[in-house]
TIPAKOL-37814 format. One record per residue (C-alpha): residue number from 0; residue in one letter; z, x, y. Coordinates in steps of 0.1 Angstrom, whole numbers, always signed. Layout:
<recs>
<resi=NUM; resn=A; pz=Z; px=X; py=Y>
...
</recs>
This chain:
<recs>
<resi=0; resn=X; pz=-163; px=-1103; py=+125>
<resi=1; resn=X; pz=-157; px=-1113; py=+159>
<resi=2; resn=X; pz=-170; px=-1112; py=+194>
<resi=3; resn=X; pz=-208; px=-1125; py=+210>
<resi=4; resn=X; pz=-238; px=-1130; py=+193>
<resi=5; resn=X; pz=-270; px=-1108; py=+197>
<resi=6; resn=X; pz=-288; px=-1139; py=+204>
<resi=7; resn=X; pz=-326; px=-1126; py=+209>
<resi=8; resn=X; pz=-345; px=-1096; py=+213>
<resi=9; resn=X; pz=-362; px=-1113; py=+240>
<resi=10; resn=X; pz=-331; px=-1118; py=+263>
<resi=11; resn=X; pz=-299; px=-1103; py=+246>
<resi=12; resn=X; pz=-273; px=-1123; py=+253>
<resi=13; resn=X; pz=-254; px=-1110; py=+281>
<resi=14; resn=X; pz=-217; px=-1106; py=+264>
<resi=15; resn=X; pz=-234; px=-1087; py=+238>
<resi=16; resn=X; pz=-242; px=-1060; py=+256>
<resi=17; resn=X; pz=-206; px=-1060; py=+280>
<resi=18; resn=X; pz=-191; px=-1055; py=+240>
<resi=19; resn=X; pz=-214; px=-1027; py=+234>
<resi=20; resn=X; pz=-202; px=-1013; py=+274>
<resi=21; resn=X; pz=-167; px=-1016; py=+265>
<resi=22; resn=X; pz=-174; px=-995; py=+227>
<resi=23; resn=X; pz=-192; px=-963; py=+247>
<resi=24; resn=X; pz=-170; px=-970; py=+276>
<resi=25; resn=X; pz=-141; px=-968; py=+250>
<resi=26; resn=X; pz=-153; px=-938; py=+229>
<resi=27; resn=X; pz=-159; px=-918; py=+261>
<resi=28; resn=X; pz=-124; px=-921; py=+268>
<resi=29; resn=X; pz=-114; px=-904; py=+237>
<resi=30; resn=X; pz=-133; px=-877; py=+238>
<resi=31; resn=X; pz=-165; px=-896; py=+216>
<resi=32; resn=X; pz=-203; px=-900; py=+209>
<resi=33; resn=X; pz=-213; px=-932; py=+188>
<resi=34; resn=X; pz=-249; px=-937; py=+181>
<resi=35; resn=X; pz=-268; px=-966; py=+190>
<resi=36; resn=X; pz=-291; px=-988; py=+162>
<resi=37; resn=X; pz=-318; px=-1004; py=+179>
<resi=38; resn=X; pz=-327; px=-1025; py=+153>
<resi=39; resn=X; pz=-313; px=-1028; py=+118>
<resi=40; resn=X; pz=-348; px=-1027; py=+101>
<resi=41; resn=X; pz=-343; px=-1041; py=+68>
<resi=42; resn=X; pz=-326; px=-1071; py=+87>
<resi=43; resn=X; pz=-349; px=-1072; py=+119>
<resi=44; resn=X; pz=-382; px=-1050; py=+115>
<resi=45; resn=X; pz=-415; px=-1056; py=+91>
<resi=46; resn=X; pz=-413; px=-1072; py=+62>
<resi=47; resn=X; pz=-373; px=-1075; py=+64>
<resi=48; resn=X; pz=-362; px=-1072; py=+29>
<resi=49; resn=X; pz=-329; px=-1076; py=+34>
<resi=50; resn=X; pz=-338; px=-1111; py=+53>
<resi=51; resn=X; pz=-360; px=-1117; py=+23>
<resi=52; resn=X; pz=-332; px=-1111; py=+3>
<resi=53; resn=X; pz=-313; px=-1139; py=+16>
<resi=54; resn=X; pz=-340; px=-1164; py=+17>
<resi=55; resn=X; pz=-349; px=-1157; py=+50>
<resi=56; resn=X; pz=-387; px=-1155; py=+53>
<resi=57; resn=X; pz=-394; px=-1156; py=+93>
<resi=58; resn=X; pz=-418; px=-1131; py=+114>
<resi=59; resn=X; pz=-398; px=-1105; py=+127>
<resi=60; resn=X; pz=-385; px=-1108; py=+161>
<resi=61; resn=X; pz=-389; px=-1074; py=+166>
<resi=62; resn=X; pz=-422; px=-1057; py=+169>
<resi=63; resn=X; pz=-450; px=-1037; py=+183>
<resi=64; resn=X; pz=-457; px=-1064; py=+209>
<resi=65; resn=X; pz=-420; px=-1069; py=+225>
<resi=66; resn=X; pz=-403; px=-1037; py=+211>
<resi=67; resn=X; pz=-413; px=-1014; py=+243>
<resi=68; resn=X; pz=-396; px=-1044; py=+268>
<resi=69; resn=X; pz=-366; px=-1042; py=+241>
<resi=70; resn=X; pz=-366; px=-1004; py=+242>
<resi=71; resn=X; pz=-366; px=-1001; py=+280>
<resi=72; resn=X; pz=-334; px=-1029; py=+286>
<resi=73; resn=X; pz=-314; px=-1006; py=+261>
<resi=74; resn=X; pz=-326; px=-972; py=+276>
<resi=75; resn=X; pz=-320; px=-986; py=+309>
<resi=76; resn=X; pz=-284; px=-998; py=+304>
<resi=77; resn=X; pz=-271; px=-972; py=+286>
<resi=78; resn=X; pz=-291; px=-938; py=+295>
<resi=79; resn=X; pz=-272; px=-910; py=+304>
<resi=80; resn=X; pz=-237; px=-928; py=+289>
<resi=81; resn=X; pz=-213; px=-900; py=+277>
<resi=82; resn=X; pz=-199; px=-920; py=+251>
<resi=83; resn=X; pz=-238; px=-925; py=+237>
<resi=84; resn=X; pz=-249; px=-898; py=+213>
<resi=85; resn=X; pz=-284; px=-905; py=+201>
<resi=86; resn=X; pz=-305; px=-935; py=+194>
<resi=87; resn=X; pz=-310; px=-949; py=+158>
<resi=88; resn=X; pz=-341; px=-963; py=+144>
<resi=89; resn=X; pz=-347; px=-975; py=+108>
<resi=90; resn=X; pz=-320; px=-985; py=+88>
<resi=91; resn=X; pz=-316; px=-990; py=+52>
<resi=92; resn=X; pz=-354; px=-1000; py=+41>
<resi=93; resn=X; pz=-352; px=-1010; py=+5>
<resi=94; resn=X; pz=-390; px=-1017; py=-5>
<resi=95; resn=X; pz=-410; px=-982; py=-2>
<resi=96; resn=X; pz=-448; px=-998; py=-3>
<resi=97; resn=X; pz=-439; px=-1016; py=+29>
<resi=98; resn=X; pz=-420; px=-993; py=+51>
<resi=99; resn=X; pz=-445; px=-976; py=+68>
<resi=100; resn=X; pz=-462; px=-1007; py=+85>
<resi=101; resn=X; pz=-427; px=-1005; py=+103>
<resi=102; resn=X; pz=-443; px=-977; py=+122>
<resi=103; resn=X; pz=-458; px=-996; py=+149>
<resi=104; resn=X; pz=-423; px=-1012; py=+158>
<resi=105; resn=X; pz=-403; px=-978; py=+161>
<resi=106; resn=X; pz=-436; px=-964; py=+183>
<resi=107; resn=X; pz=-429; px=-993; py=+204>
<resi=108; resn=X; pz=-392; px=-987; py=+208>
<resi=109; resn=X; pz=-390; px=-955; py=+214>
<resi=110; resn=X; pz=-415; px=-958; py=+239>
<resi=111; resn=X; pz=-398; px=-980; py=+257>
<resi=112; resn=X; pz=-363; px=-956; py=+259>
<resi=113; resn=X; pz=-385; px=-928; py=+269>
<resi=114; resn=X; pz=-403; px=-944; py=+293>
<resi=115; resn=X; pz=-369; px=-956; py=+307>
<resi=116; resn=X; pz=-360; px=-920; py=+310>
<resi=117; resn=X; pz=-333; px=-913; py=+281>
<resi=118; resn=X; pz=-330; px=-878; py=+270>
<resi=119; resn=X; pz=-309; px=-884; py=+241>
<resi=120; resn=X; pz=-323; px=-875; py=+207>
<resi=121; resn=X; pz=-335; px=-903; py=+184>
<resi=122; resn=X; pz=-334; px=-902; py=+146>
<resi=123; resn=X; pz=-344; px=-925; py=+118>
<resi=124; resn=X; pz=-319; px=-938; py=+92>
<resi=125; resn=X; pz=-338; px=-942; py=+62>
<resi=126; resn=X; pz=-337; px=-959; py=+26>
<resi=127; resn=X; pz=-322; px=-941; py=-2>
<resi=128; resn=X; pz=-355; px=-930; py=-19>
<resi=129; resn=X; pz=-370; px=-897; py=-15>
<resi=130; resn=X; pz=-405; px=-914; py=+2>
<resi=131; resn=X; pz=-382; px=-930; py=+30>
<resi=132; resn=X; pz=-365; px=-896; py=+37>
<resi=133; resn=X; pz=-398; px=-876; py=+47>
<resi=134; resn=X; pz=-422; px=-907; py=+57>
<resi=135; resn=X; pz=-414; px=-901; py=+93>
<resi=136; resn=X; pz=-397; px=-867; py=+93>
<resi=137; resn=X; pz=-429; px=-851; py=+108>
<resi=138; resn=X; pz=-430; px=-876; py=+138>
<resi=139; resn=X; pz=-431; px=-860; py=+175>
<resi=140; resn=X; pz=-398; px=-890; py=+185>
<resi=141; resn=X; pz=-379; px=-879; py=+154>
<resi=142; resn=X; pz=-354; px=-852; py=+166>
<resi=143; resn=X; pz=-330; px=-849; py=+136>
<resi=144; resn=X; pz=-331; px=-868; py=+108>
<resi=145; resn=X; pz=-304; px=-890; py=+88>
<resi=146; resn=X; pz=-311; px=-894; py=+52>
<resi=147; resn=X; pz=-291; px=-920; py=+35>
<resi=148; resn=X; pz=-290; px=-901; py=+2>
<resi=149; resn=X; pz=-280; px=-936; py=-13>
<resi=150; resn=X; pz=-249; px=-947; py=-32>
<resi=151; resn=X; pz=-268; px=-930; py=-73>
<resi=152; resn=X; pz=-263; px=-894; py=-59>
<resi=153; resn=X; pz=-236; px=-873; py=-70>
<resi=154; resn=X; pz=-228; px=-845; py=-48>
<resi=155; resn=X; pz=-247; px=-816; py=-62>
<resi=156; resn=X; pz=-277; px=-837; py=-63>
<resi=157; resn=X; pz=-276; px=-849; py=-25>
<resi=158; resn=X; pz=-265; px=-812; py=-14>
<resi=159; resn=X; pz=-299; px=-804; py=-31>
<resi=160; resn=X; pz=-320; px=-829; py=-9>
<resi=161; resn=X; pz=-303; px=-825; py=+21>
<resi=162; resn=X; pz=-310; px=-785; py=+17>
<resi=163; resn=X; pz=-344; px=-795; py=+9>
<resi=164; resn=X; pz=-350; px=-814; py=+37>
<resi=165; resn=X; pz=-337; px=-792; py=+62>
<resi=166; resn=X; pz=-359; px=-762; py=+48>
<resi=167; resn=X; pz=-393; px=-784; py=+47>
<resi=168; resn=X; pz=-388; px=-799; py=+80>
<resi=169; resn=X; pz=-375; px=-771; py=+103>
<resi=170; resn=X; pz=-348; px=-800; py=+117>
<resi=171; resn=X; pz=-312; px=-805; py=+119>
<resi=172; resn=X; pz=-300; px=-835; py=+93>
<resi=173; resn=X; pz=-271; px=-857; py=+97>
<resi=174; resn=X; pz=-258; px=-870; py=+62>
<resi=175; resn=X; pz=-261; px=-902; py=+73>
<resi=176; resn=X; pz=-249; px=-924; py=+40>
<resi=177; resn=X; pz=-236; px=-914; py=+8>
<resi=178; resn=X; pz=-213; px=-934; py=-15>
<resi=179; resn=X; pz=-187; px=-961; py=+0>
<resi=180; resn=X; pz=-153; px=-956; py=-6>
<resi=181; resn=X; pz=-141; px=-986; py=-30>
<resi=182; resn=X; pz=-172; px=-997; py=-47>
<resi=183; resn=X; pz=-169; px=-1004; py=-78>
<resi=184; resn=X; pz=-180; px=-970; py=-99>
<resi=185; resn=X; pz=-194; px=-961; py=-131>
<resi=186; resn=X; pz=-186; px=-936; py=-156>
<resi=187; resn=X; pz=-210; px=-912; py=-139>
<resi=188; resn=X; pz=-198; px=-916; py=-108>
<resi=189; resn=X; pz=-221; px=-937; py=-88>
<resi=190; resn=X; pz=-219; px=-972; py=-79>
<resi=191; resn=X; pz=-224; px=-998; py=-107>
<resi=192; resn=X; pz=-257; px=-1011; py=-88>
<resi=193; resn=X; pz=-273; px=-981; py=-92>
<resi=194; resn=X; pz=-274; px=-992; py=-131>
<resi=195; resn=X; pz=-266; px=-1030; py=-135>
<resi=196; resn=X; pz=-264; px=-1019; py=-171>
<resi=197; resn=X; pz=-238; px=-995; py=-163>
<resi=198; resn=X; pz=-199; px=-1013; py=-165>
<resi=199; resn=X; pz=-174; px=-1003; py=-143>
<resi=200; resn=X; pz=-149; px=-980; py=-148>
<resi=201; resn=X; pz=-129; px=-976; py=-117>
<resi=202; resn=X; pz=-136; px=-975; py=-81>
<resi=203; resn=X; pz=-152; px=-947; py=-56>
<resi=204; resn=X; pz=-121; px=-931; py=-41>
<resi=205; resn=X; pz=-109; px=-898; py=-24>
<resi=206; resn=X; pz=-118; px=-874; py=-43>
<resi=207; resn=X; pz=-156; px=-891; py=-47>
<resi=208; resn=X; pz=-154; px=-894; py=-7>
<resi=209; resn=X; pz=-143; px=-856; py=-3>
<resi=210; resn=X; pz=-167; px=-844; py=-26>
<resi=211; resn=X; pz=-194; px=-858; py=-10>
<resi=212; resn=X; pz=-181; px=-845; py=+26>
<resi=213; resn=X; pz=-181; px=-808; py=+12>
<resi=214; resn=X; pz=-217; px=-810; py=-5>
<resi=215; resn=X; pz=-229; px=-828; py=+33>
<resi=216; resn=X; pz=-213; px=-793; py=+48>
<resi=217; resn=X; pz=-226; px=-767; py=+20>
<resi=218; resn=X; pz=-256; px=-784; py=+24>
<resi=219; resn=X; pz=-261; px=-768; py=+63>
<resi=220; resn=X; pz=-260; px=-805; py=+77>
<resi=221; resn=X; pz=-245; px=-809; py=+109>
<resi=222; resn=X; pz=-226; px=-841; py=+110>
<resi=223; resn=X; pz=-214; px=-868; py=+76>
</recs>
């Protein structure tokens, strides 16, 4: 990994956000929309588990209290981009009794791009449990949503909830994460984690990969 550090949601570092220029600048020049993550929220938002995970227990520097100012610089900046597709909140939560005190922070963000005048539509990338896929589908600020139908689905299965989803929330769903190519894979099919008990027996390849991109398009979702 290369290039400038984020630095601080307070005063993002400068070259940061000329990298980020150059990757719109350079996706609208082929023809591309890329989406923008605000704030990877199991690093950054709430309780972090991810943060937690590696030892990591410091207040969140993002928040209800800054997230507006942080929401308006990005919004500001970027608005209007043609290489910029839609904004991104959430992000791979992995404790689901703590993900909705979250809230206050994504209220405060998208605020903040609104209030900057950005029209594009913002989703919310949730954890790979069924209570983080609906928790804020209902929300006014959520225009589509992306369910990460984790890494223990096999293709029937997250065709099923992705169907579902559309059909209970009346919105357009972006198969946002399924299983990674080359993870390690067991018998079933799904990555060892899934079952620690579980040994593995190969890794996730093509024909794992394409199965899930069909089941993402029979579902009736519009982008994997």
């Amino acid at each position: 990994r290369e290039g400038e550090a984020f630095e601080s949601f307070d005063t993002p570092n400068p070259g940061y956000l000329a990298q980020v220029d150059h990757i719109l600048d350079s996706a609208a020049a082929h023809g591309l929309e890329v989406n923008i993550v605000v704030a990877w929220a199991s690093d950054w938002v709430g309780q972090r588990p991810a943060a937690e995970h590696r030892g990591d227990f410091s207040p969140p520097p993002i928040h209800e209290t800054n997230g507006t100012a942080f929401g308006l610089t990005l919004a500001n900046r970027w608005k209007g981009h043609p290489g910029l597709g839609a904004w991104v909140m959430g992000g791979d939560w992995w404790t689901p009794e703590t993900e909705a005190a979250t809230e206050p922070t994504w209220d405060a963000l998208v605020a903040g791009i609104r209030q900057a005048g950005a029209t594009e539509p913002i989703t919310y990338h949730t954890g790979g449990f069924h209570s983080s896929w609906v928790l804020f589908a209902d929300r006014d600020w959520v225009d589509f949503l992306s369910p990460e139908t984790s890494h223990c689905l096999l293709p029937g299965e997250a065709q099923g909830a992705l169907t579902a989803l559309k059909a209970q929330f009346g919105k357009d769903v972006v198969s946002a994460e399924m299983r990674y190519e080359d993870e390690p894979m067991q018998e079933r099919g799904v990555a060892t984690w899934c079952n620690p008990d579980g040994p593995a027996v190969g890794l996730i390849g093509v024909p794992e990969i394409s199965a899930d991109a069909q089941a993402s398009y029979d579902s009736g979702a519009v982008a994997y």
